[in-house]
C-alpha positions, 0 to 999 in steps of 0.5 A: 478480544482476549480474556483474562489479562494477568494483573502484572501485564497490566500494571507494566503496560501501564507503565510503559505506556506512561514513560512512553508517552512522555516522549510521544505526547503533544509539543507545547510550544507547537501551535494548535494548528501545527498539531494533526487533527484526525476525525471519525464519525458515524460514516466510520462506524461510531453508534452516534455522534455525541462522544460522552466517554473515551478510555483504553483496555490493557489490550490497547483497544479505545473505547468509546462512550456514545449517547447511543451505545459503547464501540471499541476502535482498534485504529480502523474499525469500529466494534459496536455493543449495543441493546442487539450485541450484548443484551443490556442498555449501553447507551448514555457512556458520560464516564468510563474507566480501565481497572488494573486488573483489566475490568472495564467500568461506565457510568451511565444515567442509570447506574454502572456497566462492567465489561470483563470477559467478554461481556457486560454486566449491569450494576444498580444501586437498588430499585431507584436509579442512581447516574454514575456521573464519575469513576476512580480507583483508589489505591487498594483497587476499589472502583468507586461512583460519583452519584446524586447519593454520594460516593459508592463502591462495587460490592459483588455487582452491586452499588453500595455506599462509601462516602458522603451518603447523601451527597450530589458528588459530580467528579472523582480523582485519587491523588497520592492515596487521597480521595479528592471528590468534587460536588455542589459549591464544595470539595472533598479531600478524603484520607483514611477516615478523615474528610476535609471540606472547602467551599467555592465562591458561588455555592451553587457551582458544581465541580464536574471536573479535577485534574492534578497538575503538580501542585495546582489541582484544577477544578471545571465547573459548572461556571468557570475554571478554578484552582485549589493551592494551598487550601485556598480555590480562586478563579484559575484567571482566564480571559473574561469571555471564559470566565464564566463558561462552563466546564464541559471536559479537563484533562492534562497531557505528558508534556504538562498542556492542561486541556479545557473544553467548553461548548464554544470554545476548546482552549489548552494551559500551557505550562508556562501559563499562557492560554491558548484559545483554539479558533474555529477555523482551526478546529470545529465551531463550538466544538462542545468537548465531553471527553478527553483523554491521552492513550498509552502512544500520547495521542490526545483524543477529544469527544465531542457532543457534536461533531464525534471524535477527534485525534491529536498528535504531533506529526512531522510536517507543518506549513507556512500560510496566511495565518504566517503572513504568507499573502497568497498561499499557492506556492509554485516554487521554493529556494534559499536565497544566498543568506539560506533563507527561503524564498517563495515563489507565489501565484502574486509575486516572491516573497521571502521568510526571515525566521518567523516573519514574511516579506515580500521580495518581487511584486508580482507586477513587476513580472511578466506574469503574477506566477513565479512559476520557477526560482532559481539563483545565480552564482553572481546573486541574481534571481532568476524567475521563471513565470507562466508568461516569460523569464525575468531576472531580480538583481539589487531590488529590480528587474533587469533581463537581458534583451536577449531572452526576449524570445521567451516572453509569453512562455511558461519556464518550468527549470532553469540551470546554470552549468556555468557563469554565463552558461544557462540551460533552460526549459519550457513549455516552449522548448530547450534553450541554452543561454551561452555569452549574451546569446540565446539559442533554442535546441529542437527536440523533435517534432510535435509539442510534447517533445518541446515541453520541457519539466526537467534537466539533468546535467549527466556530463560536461556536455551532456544534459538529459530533458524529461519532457511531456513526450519521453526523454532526450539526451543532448550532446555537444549539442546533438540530440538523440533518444537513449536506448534505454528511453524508448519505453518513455516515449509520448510519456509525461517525464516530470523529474530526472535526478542522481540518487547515487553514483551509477543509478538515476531515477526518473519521475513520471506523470503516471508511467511509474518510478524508473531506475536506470544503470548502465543502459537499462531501465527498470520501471515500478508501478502500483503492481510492484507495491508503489502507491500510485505510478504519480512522481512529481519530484524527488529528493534523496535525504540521508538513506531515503528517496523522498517522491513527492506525489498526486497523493502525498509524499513516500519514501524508499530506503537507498539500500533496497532500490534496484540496480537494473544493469546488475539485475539486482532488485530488492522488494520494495516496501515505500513507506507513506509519510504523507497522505493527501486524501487518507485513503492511502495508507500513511500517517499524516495527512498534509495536501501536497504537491504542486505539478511538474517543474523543478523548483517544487522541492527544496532540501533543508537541513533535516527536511524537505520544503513541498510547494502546495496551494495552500501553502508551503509544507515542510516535512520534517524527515527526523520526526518520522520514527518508529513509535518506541510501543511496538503494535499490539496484536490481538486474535478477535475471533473464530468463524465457522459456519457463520458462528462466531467464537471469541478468542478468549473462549475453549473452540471445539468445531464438530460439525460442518465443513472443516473451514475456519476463518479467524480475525484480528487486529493489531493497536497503533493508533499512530499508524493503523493502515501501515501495520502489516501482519505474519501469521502460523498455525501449527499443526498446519503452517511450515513456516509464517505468513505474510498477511500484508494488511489483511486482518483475517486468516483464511484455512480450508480442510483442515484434519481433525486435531488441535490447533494454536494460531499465531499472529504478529503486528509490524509497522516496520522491519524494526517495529515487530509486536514484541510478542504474538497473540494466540488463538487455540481450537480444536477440530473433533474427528468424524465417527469414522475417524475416531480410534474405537471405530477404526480398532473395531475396524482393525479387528474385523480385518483380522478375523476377515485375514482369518477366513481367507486363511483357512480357505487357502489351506483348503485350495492347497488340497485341491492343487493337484487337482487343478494344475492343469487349470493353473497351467491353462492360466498360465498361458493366457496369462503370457498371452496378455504379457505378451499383449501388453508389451505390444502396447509398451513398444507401441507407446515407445513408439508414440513417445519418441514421434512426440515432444516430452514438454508440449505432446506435439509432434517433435522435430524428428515425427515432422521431418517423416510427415512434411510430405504427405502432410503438404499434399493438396486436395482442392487448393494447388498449394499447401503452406508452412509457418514457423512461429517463434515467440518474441523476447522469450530468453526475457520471461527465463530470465525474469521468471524462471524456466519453470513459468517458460515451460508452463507458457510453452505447454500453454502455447501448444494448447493453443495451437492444437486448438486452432488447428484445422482437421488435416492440418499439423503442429510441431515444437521445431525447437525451443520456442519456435513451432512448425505449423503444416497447412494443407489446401491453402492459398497465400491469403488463407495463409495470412489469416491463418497466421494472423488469427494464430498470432491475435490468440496469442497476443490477447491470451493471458499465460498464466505463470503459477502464481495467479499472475497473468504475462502477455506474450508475442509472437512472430509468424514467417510462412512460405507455399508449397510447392514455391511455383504451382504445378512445379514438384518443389522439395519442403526444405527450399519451402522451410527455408523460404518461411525462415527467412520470412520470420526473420524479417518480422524479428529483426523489423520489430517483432509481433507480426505476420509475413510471407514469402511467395512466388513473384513474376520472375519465379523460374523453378530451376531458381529454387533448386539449390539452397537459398540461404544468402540470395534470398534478398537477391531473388527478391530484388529480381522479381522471383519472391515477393513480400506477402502481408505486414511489413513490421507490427509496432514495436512493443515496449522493451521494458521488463515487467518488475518481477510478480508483475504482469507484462 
């Protein structure tokens, strides 16, 4: 944490915090339960789990008072000070305060804690201890203590009376330039030199609590909430059960919710008057509140005794459910019936909501199965009804399903359609059927029961429809099936949604194969590694200029302007952002259960939102809500690490020993939204330009040279959202004794006089030149003889470089045409073998990566080759992507496992492209004997073109395999003496070549890896 936070900063963060606030803080006319409730505890890092005390520093930091030592939270993780951390006792924190001039007060059983500048300080009141049971500041800046000996004030680090000496005084409150303290069974009101006293009804009440909320001043007591108005303390009139309870925590909120906690009860005043009492199921059983307080975003917070921390804020998605009359709460379905109400298709039936009130529509036993599974309405008003065990149709308060849709009884409908009046597409776990006229025909999709179970169908054209199956993606036109090109990486995957985003571009939900996009005839698939949170998509939705998918772990959005277009080869970087958590573990900012399985009635458009079928009711998201909090993150530097030692950032860093790597921490405030923060850093001196962190909270930097530093840090939650300034960190890093400019102009000077030297014993060889010129002629010529000598090893080198490929250091088309012949000379075996090999889709990894990464894949791939290469046997780069490997003393079948072997190697070896990111690559083998007959002469060009036509076969039946072209029964050799090229096929129709080896490997998935991913 920074020190020294100018006043001025603080007063205007205050400020701003407040008109902020205001438009953040809690709804009042929300119920408690439509609020989202966030908790930590021990397991998230608290010191313990009784909450005493709660307040935030001008930093942003919140920081919290436990019964066994303070903690500061920046939104993920917990700072502990403690006995061990600071030196002086933290524990029992009751009360804390944030001062203007940035200071940070508790009051504890023994006295008063100050942190300012990093570290804590204890204050007395004398050799006696003295509880500090309440803290304030007055107008002029004064810290005041509420203790059993009256008020008292900080003079130099010490408690010294101010007010009421004697006096048990409990709580504090400055109110418009008034001192309003409250004690046992009275209320002060202090002005000046001027103090009034009230009492209370019961003199053994103690006033623990005050809170001004316009003209009410509230007092919790020891024995029920009071109100003091116009000079008067009454009763503040709650319910008898609580009357009389005591007062464990007030607080008031920016919307004017008066919070009241107790031990078995947490209620809330709304500003109408009416009183809320939070039910246990919708909060914690006796909750027992310390603490309350509401930080600069409007988030409330609530420290329990019992039960830790507790967060309070708006969000943007409630749900319906038994608490709304909903009867049973697992909703499969959701639709608007013709008068735009929403219906509900439940496991027990239909229900429909009118306003605020449930009904039910359709008995469940008036279904074929309890489970409205699929609800869709037809033009002519009927519902239709899709259920786990048949299909019915409400019309006029009763069932009436055509005879003719008796085939579907007992199946499950996932999606119903209707093209026309009397046109219906419908889909099941049982196949694709088209109800057309009063008849009912099923369209087969293919063979095996993945392919017939139906989640999803896209009308494309008049007659044309896409269904996302269970098993890839099929395409029916006028009334033919077939599987689109694009498709095929699809295959035997689970397609659970197929809809328009916008005009050219469609979008395809899968069960774990990722999000697909598809324009034109091509499809772009993103995963987890593209930056997705999960590759789970149970529906989507496009509302105003985003793509809602709702999934396994909650609902993301992506921004319509930053979606790819795959036929166009445009793709942005993608930046989902998470509305909606089901665990919280992923990164978002509301966590709500959702979403229910692969069908399409799991998500319904309405107005400025979106209705989620869950099972614990229907969810409906509220799309306007999610803004930007109008505070931009604050981001602090924590600290400096070197060698194990810590450096706070507020402090003069100066590192002289050790090795020259440092690792600075930090940390950004947004309690709205902590895991979506994203952070930039630069260090100058050092850094071009800024780095993105992504949510990394650290900074890592090694040899660093000797100088000083300053290191910059900015917060995001989104483009828009960018901490408004950045927080800095400077250090300095000494020079070494050899570094430091005495020594090296200490150095500079005995260079000189060593010039000097070396001076003077010239002058001294001039002297004697005459007498050595025959020496220097004698040096002259050895020296030509070297000359001469190395320039025998330039040309010698010249002439390795012009045999060698300049990229791979294989020998190059023009070296192997010189060697083929002696290279495929036999010793042992009666024939040698020649296998060009060609690497699959490689124009893609150009295209996609770059010609730089297809250079480093080549070099990689030829050290892979001359690594298997056996003793005798020769690698060339033929051209391009295709090699010529020359082996001598082998038979067909050595051949083969060659091939194969050369081919596994690659296929299992990661190429690395640059970037710490890893692509699979293929490769294709065709290989032909030499010579074509043994005991036959045979020339190397019929072998290569045999091999060639063998690698073609392996590219165009599928690539990723081995193949073989070899002498049959019919070989003749003046069959082989004149080039082949078109009568291959021929020869082998006669007999005099056969096919050796793999027919075809299985075809790869076509589809290109989302670039930085690896394929």
């Amino acid at each position: 944490m920074q020190g020294g936070t100018p006043v001025w900063r603080w007063t205007c963060a205050i400020a701003l915090s407040m008109a902020s606030a205001a438009a953040l803080a809690l709804n009042p006319a929300a119920r408690f339960h439509d609020y989202v409730l966030d908790s930590w505890s021990i397991e998230h890092g608290l010191p313990q789990i009784s909450v005493l005390s709660i307040t935030q520093d001008p930093s942003g930091y919140l920081w919290i008072g436990t019964q066994n030592g303070i903690a500061r939270f920046d939104g993920l993780r917990f700072t502990v000070y403690d006995r061990d951390s600071t030196g002086v006792d933290t524990t029992m924190a009751s009360s804390a305060l944030a001062d203007r001039a940035g200071n940070l007060w508790f009051g504890t059983s023994r006295g008063a804690l100050r942190y300012s500048e990093g570290r804590f300080q204890e204050l007395s009141a004398g050799a006696e201890a003295t509880a500090v049971l309440a803290l304030a500041q007055d107008d002029r800046g004064q810290v005041l203590f509420a203790t059993p000996r009256g008020v008292l004030a900080d003079a130099d680090g010490a408690l010294r009376p101010k007010y009421l000496a004697g006096q048990s005084t409990y709580s504090l409150l400055v109110d418009q330039g008034r001192l309003w303290v409250g004690g046992e069974g009275r209320l002060w009101r202090i002005e000046g030199s001027q103090v009034e006293t009230y009492t209370l009804p019961d003199p053994h009440l103690r006033v623990s609590h005050l809170v001004r909320q316009r003209d009410t001043l509230w007092l919790g007591t020891s024995a029920g909430l009071y109100r003091f108005d116009g000079g008067h303390i009454s009763s503040a009139g709650l319910d008898a059960e609580f009357a009389q309870i005591g007062i464990e925590s007030l607080g008031q909120d920016h919307d004017g919710n008066l919070w009241i906690g107790s031990v078995p009860r947490l209620l809330r005043r709304r500003p109408d008057g009416a009183v809320e009492v939070v039910a246990a199921e919708d909060f914690v059983h006796e909750p027992w509140i310390h603490a309350i307080f509401e930080d600069r975003e409007g988030n409330l917070w609530l420290g329990s005794h019992t039960e830790s921390l507790f967060r309070l804020w708006n969000g943007w998605a409630h749900r319906i459910d038994a608490r709304d009359g909903l009867s049973n709460p697992f909703i499969w379905s959701l639709t608007r019936d013709p008068h735009g109400d929403i219906v509900l298709g439940t496991n027990a039936g239909v229900v429909v909501r009118h306003g605020d009130r449930m009904s039910e529509l359709v008995p469940a036993n008036a279904l074929p199965n309890p489970s409205a599974y699929e609800l869709h309405y037809a033009k002519n008003g009927s519902l239709w009804i899709g259920t786990r065990g048949g299909l019915a149709i409400w019309h006029d308060g009763a069932i009436h399903t055509p005879a003719a849709l008796a085939p579907l009884n007992g199946q499950q409908i996932n999606v119903l359609i209707e093209r026309a009046p009397d046109d219906w597409w419908i889909g099941g776990m049982a196949g694709l059927y088209r109800y057309r006229q009063g008849q009912l025909q099923q369209i087969v999709l293919g063979t095996g029961s993945p392919l017939n179970r139906v989640r999803s169908i896209y009308s494309s054209a008049a007659d044309e429809i896409l269904v996302g199956t269970e098993g890839g993606v099929r395409r029916v036109r006028d009334g033919v099936v077939d599987v689109p090109d694009w498709a095929q990486p699809l295959e035997q995957r689970f397609v659970a949604r197929i809809i328009q985003v916008r005009p050219g571009l469609i979008a395809v939900g899968t069960l774990d194969a990722g999000l697909g996009f598809v324009s034109g005839n091509s499809l772009l698939l993103l995963g987890s590694a593209d930056g997705l949170p999960t590759t789970n998509s149970w529906t989507l939705d496009v509302l105003d200029d985003n793509l809602y998918v709702g999934t396994i772990i909650g609902v993301y959005r992506l921004p319509l302007d930053r979606l790819p277009d795959p036929e166009r080869g445009i793709v942005h970087k993608i930046q989902p952002e998470v509305v909606l958590s089901s665990s919280g573990r992923e990164r978002g900012s509301q966590i709500a259960r959702c979403c229910n399985g692969g069908a399409a009635s799991r998500s319904l458009i309405d107005g400025d939102g979106i209705w989620y079928a869950s099972i614990v009711g229907a969810l409906r998201l509220d799309t306007h809500a999610i803004v930007p909090p109008p505070l931009p993150p604050q981001v602090v530097v924590e600290a400096l690490y070197h060698e194990g030692k810590a450096f706070d950032a507020g402090q003069t860093i100066e590192l002289t020993e050790g090795r020259r790597d440092v690792e600075i921490q930090f940390t950004g405030l947004a309690f709205r939204d902590p895991r979506n923060l994203r952070f930039r850093y630069r260090l100058d001196g050092y850094d071009q330009d800024w780095r993105d962190a992504d949510t990394r909270r650290s900074a890592f930097y090694t040899n660093l040279q000797p100088g000083n530093y300053r290191f910059h840090v900015q917060a995001s939650l989104s483009e828009r959202t960018r901490s408004s300034g950045d927080s800095t960190l400077q250090f300095r890093i000494a020079p070494r004794w050899h570094e430091r400019a005495t020594v090296r102009i200490a150095a500079l000077a005995g260079l000189l006089a060593l010039l000097g030297i070396l001076l003077q014993r010239r002058t001294r060889r001039y002297r004697m030149r005459q007498e050595q010129l025959e020496f220097a002629i004698a040096e002259r010529t050895a020296e030509l003889a070297r000359s001469n000598d190395r320039l025998r090893e330039a040309n010698r080198a010249l002439s390795i470089e012009s045999q060698t490929d300049a990229l791979t250091g294989l020998y190059n088309r023009r070296s192997m045409l010189g060697r083929l012949h002696p290279a495929l000379q036999t010793k042992r075996r009666d024939t040698s073998a020649l296998l060009l090999l060609d690497l699959d889709n490689f124009k893609r990894i150009n295209d996609r990566h770059g010609h730089g990464v297809g250079d480093r894949v080549l070099v990689q791939l030829a050290r892979l080759l001359s690594a298997a290469a056996r003793e005798n046997d020769h690698v060339a780069r033929w051209g391009g992507e295709e090699f010529l490997i020359a082996l001598s003393d082998v038979d067909a079948q050595a051949a083969l496992d060659i091939a194969e072997r050369l081919r596994d190697t690659i296929a299992a070896h990661h190429f690395d492209d640059g970037q710490n990111t890893r692509l699979a690559v293929t490769c294709s083998i065709g290989f032909a004997l030499h010579p074509v007959l043994v005991g036959s002469g045979g020339d190397w060009h019929t072998t290569l073109e045999i091999a060639d036509s063998a690698l073609y076969r392996i590219k165009r039946e599928g690539r990723n395999g081995c193949m073989g072209l070899v002498a049959g029964p019919g070989a003749r050799p003046e069959l082989f003496d004149q080039h082949l090229t078109g009568r291959i096929e021929a020869l082998v129709d006669i007999g005099a070549l056969r096919w050796f080896g793999t027919v075809h490997a299985p075809r790869r998935s076509n589809v290109t890896p989302f670039p930085g991913s690896s394929a």
